[in-house]
C-alpha positions in Angstrom: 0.0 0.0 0.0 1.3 3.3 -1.0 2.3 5.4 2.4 -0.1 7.8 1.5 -3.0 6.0 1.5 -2.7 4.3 4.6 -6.2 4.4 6.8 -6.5 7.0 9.1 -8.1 4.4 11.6 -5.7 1.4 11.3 -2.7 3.8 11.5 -3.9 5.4 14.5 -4.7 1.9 16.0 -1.7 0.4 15.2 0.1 3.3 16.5 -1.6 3.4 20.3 -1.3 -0.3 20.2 2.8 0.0 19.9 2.6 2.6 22.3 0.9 1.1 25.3 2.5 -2.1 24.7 5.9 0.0 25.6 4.0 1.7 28.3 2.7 -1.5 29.5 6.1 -3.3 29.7 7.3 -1.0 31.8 4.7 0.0 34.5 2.4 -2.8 34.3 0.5 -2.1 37.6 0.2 1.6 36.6 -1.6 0.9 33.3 -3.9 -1.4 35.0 -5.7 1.3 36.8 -6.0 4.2 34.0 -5.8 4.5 30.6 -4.5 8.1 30.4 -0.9 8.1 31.4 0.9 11.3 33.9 4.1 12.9 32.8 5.8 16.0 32.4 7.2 18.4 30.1 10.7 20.1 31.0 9.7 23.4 30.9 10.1 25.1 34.1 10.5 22.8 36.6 13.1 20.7 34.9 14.6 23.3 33.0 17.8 22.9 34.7 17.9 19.4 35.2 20.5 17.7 33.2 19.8 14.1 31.8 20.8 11.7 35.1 19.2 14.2 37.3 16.4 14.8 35.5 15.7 10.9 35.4 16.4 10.2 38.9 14.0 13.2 39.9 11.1 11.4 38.1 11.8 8.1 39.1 11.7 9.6 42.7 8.0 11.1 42.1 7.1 8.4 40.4 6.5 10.3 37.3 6.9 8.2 34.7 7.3 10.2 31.5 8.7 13.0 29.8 8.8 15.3 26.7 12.1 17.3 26.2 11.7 20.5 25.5 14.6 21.8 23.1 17.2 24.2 24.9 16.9 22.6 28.4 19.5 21.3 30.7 19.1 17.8 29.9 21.2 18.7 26.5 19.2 16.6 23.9 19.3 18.3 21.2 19.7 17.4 17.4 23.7 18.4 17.6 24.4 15.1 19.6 26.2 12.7 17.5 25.8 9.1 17.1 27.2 8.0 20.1 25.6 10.3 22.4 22.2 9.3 21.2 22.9 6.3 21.8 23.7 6.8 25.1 20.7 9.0 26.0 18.8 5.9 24.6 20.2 3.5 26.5 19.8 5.8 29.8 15.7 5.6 29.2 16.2 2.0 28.3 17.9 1.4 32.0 15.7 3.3 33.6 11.7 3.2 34.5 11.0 6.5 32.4 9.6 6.3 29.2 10.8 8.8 26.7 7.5 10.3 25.3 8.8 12.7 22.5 10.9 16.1 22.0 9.6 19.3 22.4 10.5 21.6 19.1 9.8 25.0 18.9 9.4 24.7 15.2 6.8 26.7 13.8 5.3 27.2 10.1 3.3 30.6 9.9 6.2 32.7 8.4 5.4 34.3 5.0 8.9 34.3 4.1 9.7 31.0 1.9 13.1 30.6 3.5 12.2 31.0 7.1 9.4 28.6 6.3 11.9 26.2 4.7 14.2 26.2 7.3 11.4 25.2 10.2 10.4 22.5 8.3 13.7 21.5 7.9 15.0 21.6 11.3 11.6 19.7 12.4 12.7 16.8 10.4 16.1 17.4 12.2 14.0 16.7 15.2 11.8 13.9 14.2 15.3 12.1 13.7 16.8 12.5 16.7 13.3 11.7 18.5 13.8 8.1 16.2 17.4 7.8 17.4 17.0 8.5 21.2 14.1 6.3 21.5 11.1 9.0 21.5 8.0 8.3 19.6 7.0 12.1 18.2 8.0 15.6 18.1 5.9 18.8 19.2 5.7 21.6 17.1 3.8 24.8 16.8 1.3 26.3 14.5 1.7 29.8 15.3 1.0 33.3 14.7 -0.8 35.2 12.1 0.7 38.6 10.0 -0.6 41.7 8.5 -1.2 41.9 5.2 -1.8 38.0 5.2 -5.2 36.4 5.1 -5.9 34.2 7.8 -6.9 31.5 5.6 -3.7 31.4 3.5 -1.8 30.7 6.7 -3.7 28.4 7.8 -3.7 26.6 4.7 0.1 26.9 4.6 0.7 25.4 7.8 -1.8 22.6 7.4 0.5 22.1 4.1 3.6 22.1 5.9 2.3 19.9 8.7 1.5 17.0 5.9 4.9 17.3 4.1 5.9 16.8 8.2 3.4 13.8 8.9 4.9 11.9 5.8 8.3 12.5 6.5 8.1 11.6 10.4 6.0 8.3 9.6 8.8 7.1 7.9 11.3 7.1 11.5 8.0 5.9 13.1 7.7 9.2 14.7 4.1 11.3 15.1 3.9 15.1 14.5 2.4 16.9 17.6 0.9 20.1 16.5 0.5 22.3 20.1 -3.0 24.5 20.5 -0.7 27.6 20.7 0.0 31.3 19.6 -2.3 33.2 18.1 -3.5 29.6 16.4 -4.9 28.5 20.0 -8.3 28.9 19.4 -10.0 25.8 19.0 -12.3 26.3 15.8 -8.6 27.8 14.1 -6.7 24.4 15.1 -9.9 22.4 13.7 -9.6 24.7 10.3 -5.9 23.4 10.3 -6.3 20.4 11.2 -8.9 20.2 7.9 -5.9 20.9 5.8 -3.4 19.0 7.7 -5.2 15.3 7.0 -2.3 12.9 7.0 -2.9 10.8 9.8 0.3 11.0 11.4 -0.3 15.2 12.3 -1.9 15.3 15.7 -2.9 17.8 18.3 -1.7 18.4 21.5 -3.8 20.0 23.8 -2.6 22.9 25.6 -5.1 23.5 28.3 -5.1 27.6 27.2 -7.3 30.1 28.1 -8.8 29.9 24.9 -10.3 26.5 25.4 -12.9 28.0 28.1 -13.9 31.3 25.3 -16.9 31.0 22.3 -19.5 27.8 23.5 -17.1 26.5 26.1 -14.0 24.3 27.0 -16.8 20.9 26.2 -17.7 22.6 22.8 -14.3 23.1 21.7 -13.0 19.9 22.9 -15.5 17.8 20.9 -14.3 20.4 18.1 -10.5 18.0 17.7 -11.3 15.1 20.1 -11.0 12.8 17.0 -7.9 14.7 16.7 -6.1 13.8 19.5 -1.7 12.7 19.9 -0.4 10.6 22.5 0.0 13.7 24.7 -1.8 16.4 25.7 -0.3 19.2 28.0 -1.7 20.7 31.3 -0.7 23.2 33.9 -0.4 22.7 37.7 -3.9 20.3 38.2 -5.0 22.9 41.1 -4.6 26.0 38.9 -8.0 27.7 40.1 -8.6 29.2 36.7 -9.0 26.7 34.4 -11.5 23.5 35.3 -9.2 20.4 34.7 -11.3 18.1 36.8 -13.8 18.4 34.1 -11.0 18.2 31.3 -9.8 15.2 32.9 -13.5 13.9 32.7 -13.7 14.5 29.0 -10.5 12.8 28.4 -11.7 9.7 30.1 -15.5 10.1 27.9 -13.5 9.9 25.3 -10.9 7.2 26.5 -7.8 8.8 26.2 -4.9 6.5 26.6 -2.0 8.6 25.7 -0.2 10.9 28.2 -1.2 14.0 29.9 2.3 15.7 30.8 2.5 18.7 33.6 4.1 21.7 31.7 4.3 23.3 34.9 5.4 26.5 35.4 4.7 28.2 38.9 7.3 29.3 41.5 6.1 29.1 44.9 8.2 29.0 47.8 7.1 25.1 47.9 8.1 24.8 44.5 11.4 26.6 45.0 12.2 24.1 48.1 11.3 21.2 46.2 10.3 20.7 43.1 10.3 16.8 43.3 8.1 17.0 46.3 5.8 19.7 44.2 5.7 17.3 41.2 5.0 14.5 43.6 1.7 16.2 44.6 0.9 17.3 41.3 1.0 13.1 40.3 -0.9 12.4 43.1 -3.6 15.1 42.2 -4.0 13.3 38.7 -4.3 10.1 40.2 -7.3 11.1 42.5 -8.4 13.5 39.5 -8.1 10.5 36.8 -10.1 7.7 39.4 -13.1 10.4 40.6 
């Protein structure tokens, strides 16, 4: 069969199959009790954390994923060499943490052809390095619009550069994570990308934005791209008093979500400034009672 004709359903069920079997191997009493999996994103709290620390922090909070966000500490970036990915491989391979995916911060909304170019070629940088170090998909970013430019023009272009992305990344077995973010974050503007962007392998990640709860509603505009839907989806800290994520939480179980909701935390309380491990600790435990109620 010709790559691009391959069935949005039986790729998508093919792919969560391969990916809970890996969860599954590794935390087999964790996947028994919920589908939707807790991780994090190295945003703020982990900034600073380089690879062994970084690891040995979640394994302590028994966080068991992760999605590297480019520039961080933890140095995995797509200017490693052979070797080196094959050592930051091996280092998720001895250890219980599954490596969920790297964080670009590619986007495709430029109106300039080269700056466009070079995003999409630096996301296929990206997508291999996520194949070499043992990730399973790369984030990346709609983003912005600009004056003088229809809104529909870029939104066609970045649905266009997103499929050029999807078919590229499917071939390193990789998924394409498109963020709810920028000026883009709107949910009916991610579904009018998302109606350009059609290979199966282009996703979304959801963002839990402020823009989720505007127009008919955060239920409205999550059955907007529920069909949508990556292997992760991103949330702040779980008792953020502004944004309802026991009810987001509740949707994503309607829907049975099984891929990973990862804490892209970014507060800095003094509890959080004495001990983040102990702060991402609650945070877990918050999603567990949120996940199970």
């Amino acid at each position: 069969m010709p790559r691009n004709s391959l069935n949005r359903r039986d790729f998508l069920a093919s792919t969560c199959a391969a990916t809970l079997a890996g969860v599954c191997s590794k935390h087999s009493a964790y996947a028994a009790e919920s589908k939707m999996r807790f991780g994090m994103v190295t945003y703020q709290w982990g900034k600073d954390w380089d690879l062994p620390t970084l690891l040995a922090n979640l394994e302590k909070a028994k966080v068991f994923g992760v999605e590297l966000r480019t520039t961080h500490a933890h140095g995995v970036e797509p200017t490693l060499n052979d070797q080196q990915r094959r050592e930051v491989k091996k280092r998720f391979e001895d250890s219980p943490i599954t490596l969920v995916g790297i964080g670009s911060n590619e986007n495709f909304d430029s109106p300039d052809p080269e700056t466009l170019k070079k995003s999409i070629e630096a996301s296929k940088a990206f997508v291999i390095l996520s194949r070499d170090v043992g990730g399973s998909g790369v984030k990346v970013k709609p983003n912005s619009f600009h004056v003088g430019v229809p809104h529909e023009k870029t939104i066609e272009q970045i649905g266009k550069s997103l499929n050029q992305l999807g078919t590229f990344a499917q071939d390193y077995g990789q998924q394409i994570r498109l963020e709810v973010h920028g000026e883009c974050a709107e949910l009916p503007t991610m579904k009018a990308i998302m109606d350009v962007a059609d290979h199966p392998n282009v996703r979304i990640c959801w963002n839990s934005n402020r823009q989720d709860l505007e127009g008919q509603g955060l239920e409205y505009n999550f059955n907007l791209v529920k069909d949508l839907f990556g292997s992760t989806a991103h949330v702040r800290e779980l008792d953020t008093a502004d944004y309802p994520f026991q009810k987001l939480l509740d949707l994503f179980k309607g829907i049975q979500y099984s891929g990973w909701i990862l804490l892209e935390a970014s507060s800095n309380t003094p509890e959080v400034r004495k001990d983040r491990v102990q702060a991402l600790i609650r945070q877990r435990e918050l999603f567990e009672k949120m996940a199970a109620g």
